[in-house]
N, C-alpha and C positions, 0 to 999 in steps of 0.2 A: 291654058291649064296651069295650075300654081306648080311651083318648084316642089318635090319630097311627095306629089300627090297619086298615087294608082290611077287608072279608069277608073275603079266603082269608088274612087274618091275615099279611100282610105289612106292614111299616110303610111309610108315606109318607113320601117325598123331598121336599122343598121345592123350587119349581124356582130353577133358579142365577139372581139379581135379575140385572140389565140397568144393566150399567154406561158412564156415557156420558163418554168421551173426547173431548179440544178437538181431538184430533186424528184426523183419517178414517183407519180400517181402509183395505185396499186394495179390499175388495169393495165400500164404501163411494165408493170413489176413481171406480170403473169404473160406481155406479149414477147419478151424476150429470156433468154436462159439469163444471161449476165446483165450490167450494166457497169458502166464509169462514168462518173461524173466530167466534167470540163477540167481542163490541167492546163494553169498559166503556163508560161516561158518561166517563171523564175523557179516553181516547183520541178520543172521539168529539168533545168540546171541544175539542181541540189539534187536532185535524184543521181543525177550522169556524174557527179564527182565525187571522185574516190574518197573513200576515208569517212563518210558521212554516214551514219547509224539510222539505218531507217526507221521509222516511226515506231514508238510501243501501240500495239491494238490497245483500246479504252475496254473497258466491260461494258457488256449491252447494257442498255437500259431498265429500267424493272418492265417496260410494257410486255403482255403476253403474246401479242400479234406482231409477226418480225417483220408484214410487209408494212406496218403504220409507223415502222423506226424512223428518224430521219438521220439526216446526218447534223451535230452541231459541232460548236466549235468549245477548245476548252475556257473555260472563265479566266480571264485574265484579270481579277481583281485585284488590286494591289493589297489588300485586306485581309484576304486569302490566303495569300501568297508570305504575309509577312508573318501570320496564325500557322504555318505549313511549315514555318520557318523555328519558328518559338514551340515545336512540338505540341501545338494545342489543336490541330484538326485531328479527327477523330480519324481512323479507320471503316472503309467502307463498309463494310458487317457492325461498325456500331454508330454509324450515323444516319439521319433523316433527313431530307430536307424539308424545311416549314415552311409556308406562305405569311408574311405580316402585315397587316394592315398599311394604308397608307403608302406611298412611294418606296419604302424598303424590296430591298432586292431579296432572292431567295435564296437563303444561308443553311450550308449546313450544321444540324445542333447533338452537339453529344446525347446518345440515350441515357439518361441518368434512371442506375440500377433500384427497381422498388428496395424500401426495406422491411423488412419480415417484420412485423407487429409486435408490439411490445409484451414480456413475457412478464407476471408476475408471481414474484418469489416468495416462498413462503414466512418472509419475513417482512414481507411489505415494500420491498427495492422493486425496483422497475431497473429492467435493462433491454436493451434495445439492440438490435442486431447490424450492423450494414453492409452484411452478405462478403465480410471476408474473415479469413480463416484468423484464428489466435488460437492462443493455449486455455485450457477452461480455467475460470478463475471461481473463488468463493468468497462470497458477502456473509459472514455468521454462520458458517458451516454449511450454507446451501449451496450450490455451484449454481453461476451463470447460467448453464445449458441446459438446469433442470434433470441432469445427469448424476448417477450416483459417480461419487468421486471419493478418493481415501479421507478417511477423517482423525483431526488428531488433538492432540489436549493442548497445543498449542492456538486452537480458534478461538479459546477461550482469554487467554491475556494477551498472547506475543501476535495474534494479526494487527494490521495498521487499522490505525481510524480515517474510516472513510470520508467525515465531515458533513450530514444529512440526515443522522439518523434521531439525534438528539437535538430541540431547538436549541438549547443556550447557548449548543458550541458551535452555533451560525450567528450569533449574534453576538458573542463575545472572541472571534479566532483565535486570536491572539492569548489574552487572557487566562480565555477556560480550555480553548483544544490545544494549541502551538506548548504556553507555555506552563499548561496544569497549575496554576496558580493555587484554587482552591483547595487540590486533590494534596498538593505538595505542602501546603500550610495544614491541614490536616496529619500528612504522613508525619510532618517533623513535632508536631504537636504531642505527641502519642510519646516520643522521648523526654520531654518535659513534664510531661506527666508521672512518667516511672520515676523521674529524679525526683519529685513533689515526694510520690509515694515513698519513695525509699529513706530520704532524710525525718520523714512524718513519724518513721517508725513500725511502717504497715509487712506484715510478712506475705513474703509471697504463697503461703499458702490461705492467705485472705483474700488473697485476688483471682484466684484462679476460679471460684466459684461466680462469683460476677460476671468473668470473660465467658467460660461458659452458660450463663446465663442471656447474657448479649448475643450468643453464638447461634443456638437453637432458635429462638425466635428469626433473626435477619435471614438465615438458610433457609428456615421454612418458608418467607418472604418471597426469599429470591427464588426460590423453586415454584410455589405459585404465580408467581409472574411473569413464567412464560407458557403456563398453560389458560391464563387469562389475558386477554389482549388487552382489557381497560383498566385492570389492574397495573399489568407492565406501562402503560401512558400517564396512568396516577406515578408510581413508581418514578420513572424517567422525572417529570415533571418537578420533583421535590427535589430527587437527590440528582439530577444531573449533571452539576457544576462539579461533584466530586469521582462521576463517572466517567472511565473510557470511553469512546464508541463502540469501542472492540467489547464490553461488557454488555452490551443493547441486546445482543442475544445468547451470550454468555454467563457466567456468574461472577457478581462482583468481588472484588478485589478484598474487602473490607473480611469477606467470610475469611481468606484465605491468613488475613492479619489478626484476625482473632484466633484462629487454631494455630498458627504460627506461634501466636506469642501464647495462650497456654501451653502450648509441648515445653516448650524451653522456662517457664516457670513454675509446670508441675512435676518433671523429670533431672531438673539440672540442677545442682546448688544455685543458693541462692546470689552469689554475686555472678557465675556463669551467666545465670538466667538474665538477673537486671543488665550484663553488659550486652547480649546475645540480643534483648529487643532496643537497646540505644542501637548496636550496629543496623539492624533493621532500619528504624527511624533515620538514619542521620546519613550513614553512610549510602543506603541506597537513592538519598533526593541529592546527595553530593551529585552521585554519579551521573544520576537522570539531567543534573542541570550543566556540570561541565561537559558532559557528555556533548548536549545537543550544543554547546556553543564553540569546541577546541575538535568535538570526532572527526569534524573533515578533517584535522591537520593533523591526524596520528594514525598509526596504524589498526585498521579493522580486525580485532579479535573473534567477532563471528557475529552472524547478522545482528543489527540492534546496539553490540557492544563495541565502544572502541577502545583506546588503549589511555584517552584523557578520559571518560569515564572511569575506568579499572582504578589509573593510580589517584584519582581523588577520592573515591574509596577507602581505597587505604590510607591515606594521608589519613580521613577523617578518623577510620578505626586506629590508627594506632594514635593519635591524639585523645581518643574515645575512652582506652582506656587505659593509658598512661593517665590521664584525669581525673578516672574511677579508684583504679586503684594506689594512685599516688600522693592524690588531692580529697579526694572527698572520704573514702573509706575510712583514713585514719583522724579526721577530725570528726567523724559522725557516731553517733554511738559508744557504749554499746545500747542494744533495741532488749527490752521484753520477746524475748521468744528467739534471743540468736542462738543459743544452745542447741534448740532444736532445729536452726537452718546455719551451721557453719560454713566460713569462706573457705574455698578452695584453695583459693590462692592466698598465703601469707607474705611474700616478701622473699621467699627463698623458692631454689631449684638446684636441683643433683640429676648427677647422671645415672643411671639404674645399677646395683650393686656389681650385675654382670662388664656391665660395659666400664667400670671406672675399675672394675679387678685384671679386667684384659688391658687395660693400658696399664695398669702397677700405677694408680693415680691414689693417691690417700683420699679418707671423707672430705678432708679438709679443702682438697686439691680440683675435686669433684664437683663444689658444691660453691654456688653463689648466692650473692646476698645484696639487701638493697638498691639501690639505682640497679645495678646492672641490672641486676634480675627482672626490675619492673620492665627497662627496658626492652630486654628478649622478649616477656609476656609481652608489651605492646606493639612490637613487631608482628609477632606470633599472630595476633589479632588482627593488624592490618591486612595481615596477610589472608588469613583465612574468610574476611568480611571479603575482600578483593573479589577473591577465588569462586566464596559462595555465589557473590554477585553474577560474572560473567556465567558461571556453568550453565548449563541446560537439563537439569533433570527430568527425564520424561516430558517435558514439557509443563512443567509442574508451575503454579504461581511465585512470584519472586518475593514474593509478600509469607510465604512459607517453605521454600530453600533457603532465604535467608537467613534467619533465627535458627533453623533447625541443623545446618550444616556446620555455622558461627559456632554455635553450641556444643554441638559433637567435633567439631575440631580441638575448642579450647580446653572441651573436659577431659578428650584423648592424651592432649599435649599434657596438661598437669599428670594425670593419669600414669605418666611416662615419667616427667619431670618433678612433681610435683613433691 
């Protein structure tokens, strides 16, 4: 009979050998209360000697079945290890681990937080969220969070330009947003203008009907244009090289320059007025330009302003009208119609009859004349272009505190002195 074969000539199976696992079966689990695995000699030494910090328990595994746990060991990846090291592994409540294709091992990967959907504002901004906390901001008087939030008259000039909301000033930065090129050859424009007008012969109560003429149309303009969305993109499109951003949903600037300069040349005399919109003109693009280039290196007057803005200011106004009134006034004219628009200012200043009797001061003693005088007036004016400049009225446009402050200070001061 052949070797491996039965009687009824079936061949013998070997029975299946008995293989012994460091780790219990579950039937194994259920036939005993406890269980310990096998313990070398050298665990068994680390355990017996003093001073040795016995193991931290691991956290169980995510399985929901405790008797299918096994036991492993921990990852000794040097990967890991150097990630754990670098403060880049995540924490157990915010990591996963993933399976990757291919021979990659399996790593754990930061849950990266969804981000809430993009909200859009009623001005056409898109902002986006990514689920941490900040303070609420405003794009054009809307707030970020869709949130009512204070509102104030400073959204209309004095907020920053965001860079996005007008094409030209993405495609020229420098130029038309950074360095206002156009807006500022405009602004300083408007002073050479008045000087045309005034040596021409033109009285300012010829001008004033024009200004307001320009006035009411452009307002109306601008106030339809943001109750029509295609109008405001017509709008934007022509005039935006001479626009803020900050005017996108605001009102432009230009209105505020035209009421500016009629107050001051339908209420002031007339050399008051003509110097009242040169300050405007000159002194304010002084400031805008030394501003942005010397403000880091001088002291911060209050947001926006710094202290090389301020005194080029004034440098230019009392230049301004030490010029006016020292240089040009007396070689021009006289005009048809100065009768009825005389200068404030002649060339002389006294101290009021009160105050030169309280010091026992004579008229004579009292009272100056030529250079000096013009000089105080051109002071007097720096000063107050300066002054108008930084202030903050209500938040009011600088294009009409300018002229209007300039004005009422220098009609005050003669008013006093004159």
């Amino acid at each position: 009979m052949p070797r491996g074969s039965s009687s009824a000539g079936t061949p013998d199976v070997p029975a299946t050998p008995r293989v012994i696992s460091p780790s219990p079966t579950p039937s194994e689990l259920a036939a005993q209360d406890t269980y310990f695995g096998p313990t070398t000699r050298s665990a068994a030494r680390r355990r017996a000697a003093p001073g040795i910090t016995p193991p931290i328990p691991e956290s169980p595994d995510t399985e929901s079945d405790p008797e299918l746990r096994r036991a492993r060991t921990r990852s000794r990846s040097p990967k890991r290890a150097r990630a754990a090291r670098n403060g880049l592994t995540a924490s157990t409540s915010t990591t996963t681990p993933t399976l990757r294709s291919g021979k990659s091992k399996k790593q754990d990967k930061a849950v990266i937080p969804e981000e809430t959907p993009a909200e859009l504002l009623a001005n056409g901004a898109i902002v986006t969220s990514n689920g941490h906390l900040a303070p609420p901001s405003s794009i054009g008087g809307v707030s970020t969070t869709n949130k009512p939030t204070s509102w104030s008259w400073r959204d209309f000039s004095r907020s920053p330009s965001p860079l996005g909301l007008i094409p030209v000033h993405r495609h020229f930065r420098k130029f038309v947003h950074k360095h206002e090129v156009p807006r500022k050859v405009l602004h300083v424009s408007i002073g050479f203008l008045v000087y045309w007008l005034y040596v021409s012969g033109t009285q300012t109560s010829a001008v004033t009907p024009w200004l307001m003429g320009c006035l009411i149309p452009i307002a109306t303009t601008d106030f339809l244009r943001h109750r029509y969305a295609s109008l405001n993109r017509l709008y934007v499109r022509c005039l935006g090289a001479l626009m803020r951003e900050s005017e996108y949903a605001g009102y432009n600037g230009v209105i505020f320059y035209l009421l500016g300069t009629w107050t001051v040349l339908h209420f002031f005399p007339k050399d008051v007025g003509v110097v009242a919109v040169m300050l405007l003109s000159w002194c304010d693009t002084a400031a805008s330009t030394f501003g942005r280039l010397y403000g880091c290196y001088t002291p911060r007057l209050r947001k926006g302003k710094s202290l090389a803005g301020s005194f080029a200011a004034f440098l230019v106004g009392v230049a301004t009208a030490g010029w006016f009134w020292g240089l040009l006034a007396p070689v021009t004219g006289p005009f048809p119609g100065d009768d009825a628009h005389p200068f404030m200012f002649r060339g002389v200043l006294s101290l009021p009859e009160s105050v030169s009797s309280l010091l026992h001061l004579s008229p004579a003693q009292a009272t100056i004349t030529g250079p000096l005088a013009l000089g105080v007036m051109s002071v007097w004016s720096g000063l107050v272009a300066a002054a108008s400049e930084v202030v903050d009225l209500f938040g009011w446009d600088d294009n009409l505190t300018i002229p209007v402050l300039s004005g009422v200070g220098m009609w005050g001061f003669l008013k006093v002195f004159g």
